[in-house]
C-alpha positions as CSV (number, residue, x, y, z in Angstrom):
1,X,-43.7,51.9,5.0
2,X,-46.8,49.2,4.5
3,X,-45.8,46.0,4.0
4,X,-48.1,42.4,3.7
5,X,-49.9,40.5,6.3
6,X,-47.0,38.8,8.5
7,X,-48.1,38.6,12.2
8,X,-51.2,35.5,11.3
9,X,-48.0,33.8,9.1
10,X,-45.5,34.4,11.7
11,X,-48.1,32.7,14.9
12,X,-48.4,29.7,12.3
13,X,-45.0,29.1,12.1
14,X,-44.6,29.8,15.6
15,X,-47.4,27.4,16.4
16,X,-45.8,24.4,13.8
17,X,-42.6,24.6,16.1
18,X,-43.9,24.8,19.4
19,X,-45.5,21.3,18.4
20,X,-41.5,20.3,17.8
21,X,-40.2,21.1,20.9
22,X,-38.4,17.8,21.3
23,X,-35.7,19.0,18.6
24,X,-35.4,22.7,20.4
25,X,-32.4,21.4,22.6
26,X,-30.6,19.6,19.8
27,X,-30.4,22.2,17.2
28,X,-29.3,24.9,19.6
29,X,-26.7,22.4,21.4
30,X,-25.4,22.6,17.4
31,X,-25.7,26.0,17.0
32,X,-23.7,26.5,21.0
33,X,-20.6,24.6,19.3
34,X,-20.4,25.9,15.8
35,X,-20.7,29.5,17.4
36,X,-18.0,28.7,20.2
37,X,-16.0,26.6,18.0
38,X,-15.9,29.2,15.3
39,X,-15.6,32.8,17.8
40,X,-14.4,31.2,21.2
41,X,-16.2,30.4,23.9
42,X,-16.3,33.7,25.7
43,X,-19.9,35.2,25.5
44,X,-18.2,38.5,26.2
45,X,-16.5,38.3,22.3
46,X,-18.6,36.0,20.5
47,X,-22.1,37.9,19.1
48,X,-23.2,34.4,17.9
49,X,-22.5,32.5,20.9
50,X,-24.4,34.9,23.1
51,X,-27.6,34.7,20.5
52,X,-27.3,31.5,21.0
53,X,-27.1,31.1,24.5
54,X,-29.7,33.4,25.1
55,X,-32.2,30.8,23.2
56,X,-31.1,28.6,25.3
57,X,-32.0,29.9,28.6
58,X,-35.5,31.1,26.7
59,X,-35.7,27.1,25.9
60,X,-35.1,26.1,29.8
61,X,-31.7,24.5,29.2
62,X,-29.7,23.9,32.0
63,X,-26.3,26.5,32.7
64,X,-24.4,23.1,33.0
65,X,-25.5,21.7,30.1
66,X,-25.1,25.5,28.4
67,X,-21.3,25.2,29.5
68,X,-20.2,21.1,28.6
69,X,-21.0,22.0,25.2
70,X,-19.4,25.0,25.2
71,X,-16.1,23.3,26.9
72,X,-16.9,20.9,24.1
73,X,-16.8,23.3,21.2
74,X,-13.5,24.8,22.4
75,X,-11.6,21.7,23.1
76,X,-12.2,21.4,26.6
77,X,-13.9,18.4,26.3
78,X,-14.2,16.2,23.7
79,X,-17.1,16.1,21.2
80,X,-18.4,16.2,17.8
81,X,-17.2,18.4,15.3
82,X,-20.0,19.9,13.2
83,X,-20.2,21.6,9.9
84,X,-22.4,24.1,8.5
85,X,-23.9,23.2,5.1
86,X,-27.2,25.4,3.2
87,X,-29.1,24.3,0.7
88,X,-31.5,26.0,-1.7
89,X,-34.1,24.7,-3.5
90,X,-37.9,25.0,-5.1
91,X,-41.0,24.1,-2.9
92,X,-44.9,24.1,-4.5
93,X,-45.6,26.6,-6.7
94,X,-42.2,27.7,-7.4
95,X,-41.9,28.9,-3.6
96,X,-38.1,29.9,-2.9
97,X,-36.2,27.3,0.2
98,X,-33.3,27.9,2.1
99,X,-32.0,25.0,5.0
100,X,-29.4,25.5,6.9
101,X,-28.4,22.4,8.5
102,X,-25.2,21.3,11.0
103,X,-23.7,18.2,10.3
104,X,-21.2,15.4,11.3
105,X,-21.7,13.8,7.6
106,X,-22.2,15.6,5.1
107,X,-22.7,12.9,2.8
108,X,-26.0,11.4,4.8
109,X,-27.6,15.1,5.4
110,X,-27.4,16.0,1.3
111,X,-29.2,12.5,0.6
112,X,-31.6,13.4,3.2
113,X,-32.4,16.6,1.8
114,X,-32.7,15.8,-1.7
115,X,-35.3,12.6,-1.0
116,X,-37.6,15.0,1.1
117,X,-37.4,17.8,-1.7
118,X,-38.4,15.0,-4.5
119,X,-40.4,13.0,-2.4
120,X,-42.7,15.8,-1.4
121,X,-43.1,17.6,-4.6
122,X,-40.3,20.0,-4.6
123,X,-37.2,20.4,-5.9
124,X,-33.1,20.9,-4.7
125,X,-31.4,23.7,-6.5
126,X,-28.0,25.1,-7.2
127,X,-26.2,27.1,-4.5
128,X,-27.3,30.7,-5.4
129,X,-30.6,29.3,-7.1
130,X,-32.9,31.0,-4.5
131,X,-30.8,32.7,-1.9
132,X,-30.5,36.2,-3.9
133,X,-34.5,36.3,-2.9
134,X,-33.6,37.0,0.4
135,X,-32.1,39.7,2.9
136,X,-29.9,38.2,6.1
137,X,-31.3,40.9,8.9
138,X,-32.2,40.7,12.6
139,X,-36.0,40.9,12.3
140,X,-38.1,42.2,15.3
141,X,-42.1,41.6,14.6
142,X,-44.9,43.4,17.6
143,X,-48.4,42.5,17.8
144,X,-51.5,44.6,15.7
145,X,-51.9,47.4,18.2
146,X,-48.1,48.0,19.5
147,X,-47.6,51.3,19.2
148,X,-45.5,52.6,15.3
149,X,-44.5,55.9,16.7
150,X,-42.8,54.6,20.0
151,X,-41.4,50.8,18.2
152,X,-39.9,53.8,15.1
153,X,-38.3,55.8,17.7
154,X,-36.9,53.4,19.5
155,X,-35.5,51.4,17.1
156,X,-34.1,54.0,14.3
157,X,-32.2,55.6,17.7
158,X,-30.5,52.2,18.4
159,X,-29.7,51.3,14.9
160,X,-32.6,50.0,12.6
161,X,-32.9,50.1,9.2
162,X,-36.5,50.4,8.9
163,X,-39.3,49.9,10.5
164,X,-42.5,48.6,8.6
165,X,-46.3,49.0,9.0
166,X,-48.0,45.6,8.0
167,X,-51.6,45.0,6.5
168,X,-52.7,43.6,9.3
169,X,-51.2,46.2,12.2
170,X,-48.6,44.3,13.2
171,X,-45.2,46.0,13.0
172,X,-41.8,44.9,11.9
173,X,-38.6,45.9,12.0
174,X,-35.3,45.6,10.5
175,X,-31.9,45.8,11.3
176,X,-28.4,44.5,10.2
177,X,-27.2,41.4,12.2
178,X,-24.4,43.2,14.1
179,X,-27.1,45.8,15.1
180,X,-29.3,43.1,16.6
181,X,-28.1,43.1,20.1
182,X,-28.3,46.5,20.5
183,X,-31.7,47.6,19.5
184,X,-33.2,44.4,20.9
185,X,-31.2,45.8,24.3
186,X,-33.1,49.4,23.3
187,X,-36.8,47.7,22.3
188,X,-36.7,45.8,25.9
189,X,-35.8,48.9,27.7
190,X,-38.5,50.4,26.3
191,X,-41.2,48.3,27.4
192,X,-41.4,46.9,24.0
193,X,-41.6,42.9,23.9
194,X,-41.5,41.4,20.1
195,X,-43.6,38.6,19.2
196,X,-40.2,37.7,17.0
197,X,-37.1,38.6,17.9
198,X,-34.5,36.8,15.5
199,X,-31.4,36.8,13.3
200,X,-33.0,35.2,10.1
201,X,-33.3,34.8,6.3
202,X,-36.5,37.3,5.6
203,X,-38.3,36.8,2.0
204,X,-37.9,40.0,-0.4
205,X,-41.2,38.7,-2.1
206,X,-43.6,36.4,-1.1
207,X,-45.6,33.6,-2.7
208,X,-49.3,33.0,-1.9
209,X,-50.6,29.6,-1.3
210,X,-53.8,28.2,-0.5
211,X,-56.1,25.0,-0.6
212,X,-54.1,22.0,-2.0
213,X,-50.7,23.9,-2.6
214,X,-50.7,25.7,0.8
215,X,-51.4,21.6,2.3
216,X,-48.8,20.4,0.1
217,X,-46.3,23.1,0.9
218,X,-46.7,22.9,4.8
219,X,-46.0,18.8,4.5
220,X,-42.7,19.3,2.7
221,X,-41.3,21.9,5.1
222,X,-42.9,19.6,7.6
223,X,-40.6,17.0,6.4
224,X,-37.6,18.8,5.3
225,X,-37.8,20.8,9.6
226,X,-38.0,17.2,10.7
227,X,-34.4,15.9,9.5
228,X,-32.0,15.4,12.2
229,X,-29.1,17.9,10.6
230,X,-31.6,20.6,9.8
231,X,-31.5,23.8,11.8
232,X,-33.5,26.4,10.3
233,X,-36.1,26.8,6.7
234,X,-36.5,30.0,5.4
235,X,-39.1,30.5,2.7
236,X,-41.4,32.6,0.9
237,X,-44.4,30.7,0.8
238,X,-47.6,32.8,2.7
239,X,-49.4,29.9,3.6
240,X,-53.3,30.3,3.8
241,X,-54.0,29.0,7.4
């Protein structure tokens, strides 16, 4: 199955957050205690916690620090209680957003996200406004020149969905959440390393932008992956680099 350009779209966005790394820590510290708090703190049980931990360790974070905020999440220390909120709204061009944010006031993170929407040319939505343009998957993305045949294989044998060719060689390939695990288990068995290996929000259409709009575009997800309660923005924006 073809599919658009991704791999140039996915190193940019790569790139943007490898230039945030200070933040890393914090949002999967969140993420650590919603996942324990919400499933328990035994990796052995908890899908989420274990995705979570494992970006941890990929982000250098220490096993002690791993485990206080995991004792904290399961009330065996005490801490701060955090709530998952999204919110959907309209970028340039019409572009579809989606942030997920993890908050101990709910009040201060809506006002946050509304001022950066308006501020930077966009525009907050209703809950369902944009989120029916996209598809919650585990999304695996290789490198222009990784091998279809073998990535196909693999992956439909350990549970993908599909597995997509795009424009620009690099390929893709989709899964449901719970499946995640074990054909990311299967792919790295394999030999196969993804460039992108992630439970995310993936665009059913994408919106092309370039010159003024693309500059425009990148400065309000800029500002709206800057707030302190934000986690994660998904959008559909192809941004011309």
């Amino acid at each position: 199955m073809a599919g658009h350009s991704k791999w140039a779209n996915i190193q940019h966005r790569k790139g943007r957050q490898d230039e945030k790394r200070g933040k890393v820590w914090t949002r999967i510290i969140r993420e650590i205690m919603v996942a324990a708090r919400q499933g328990g703190g035994d990796l052995g049980m908890n899908p989420r916690l274990r995705l979570a931990v494992d970006k941890a360790k990929a982000a250098n974070m220490p096993a002690d620090t791993i485990k206080k905020n995991i004792d904290k999440a399961t009330g065996a220390l005490e801490g701060v209680s955090y709530e998952e909120i999204r919110y959907e709204g309209y970028g340039i061009a019409g572009a579809a957003i989606i942030v997920d944010c993890m908050t101990d006031n709910r009040v201060r993170t809506v006002a946050e996200v509304r001022h950066a929407f308006s501020k930077y040319g966009g525009n907050l939505g209703a809950e369902g406004s944009v989120a029916f343009q996209f598809k919650h998957v585990g999304q695996f993305v290789f490198a222009p020149g990784t091998s279809e045949d073998k990535v196909m294989e693999v992956a439909l044998e350990a549970g993908a969905d599909d597995v997509i060719a795009d424009d620009d060689g690099a390929i893709e390939v989709l899964c449901a959440p719970p499946a995640f695990e074990a054909v990311k288990n299967a792919l790295e068995k394999a030999g196969l390393k993804p460039g992108v290996a992630e439970v995310t929000m993936r665009a059913e259409n994408t919106v092309e932008l370039s010159g003024d709009d693309a500059q425009r575009m990148q400065k309000l997800l800029d500002i709206i992956e800057d707030l302190d309660d934000v986690q994660e923005v998904y959008h559909n924006a192809e941004i011309a680099a």
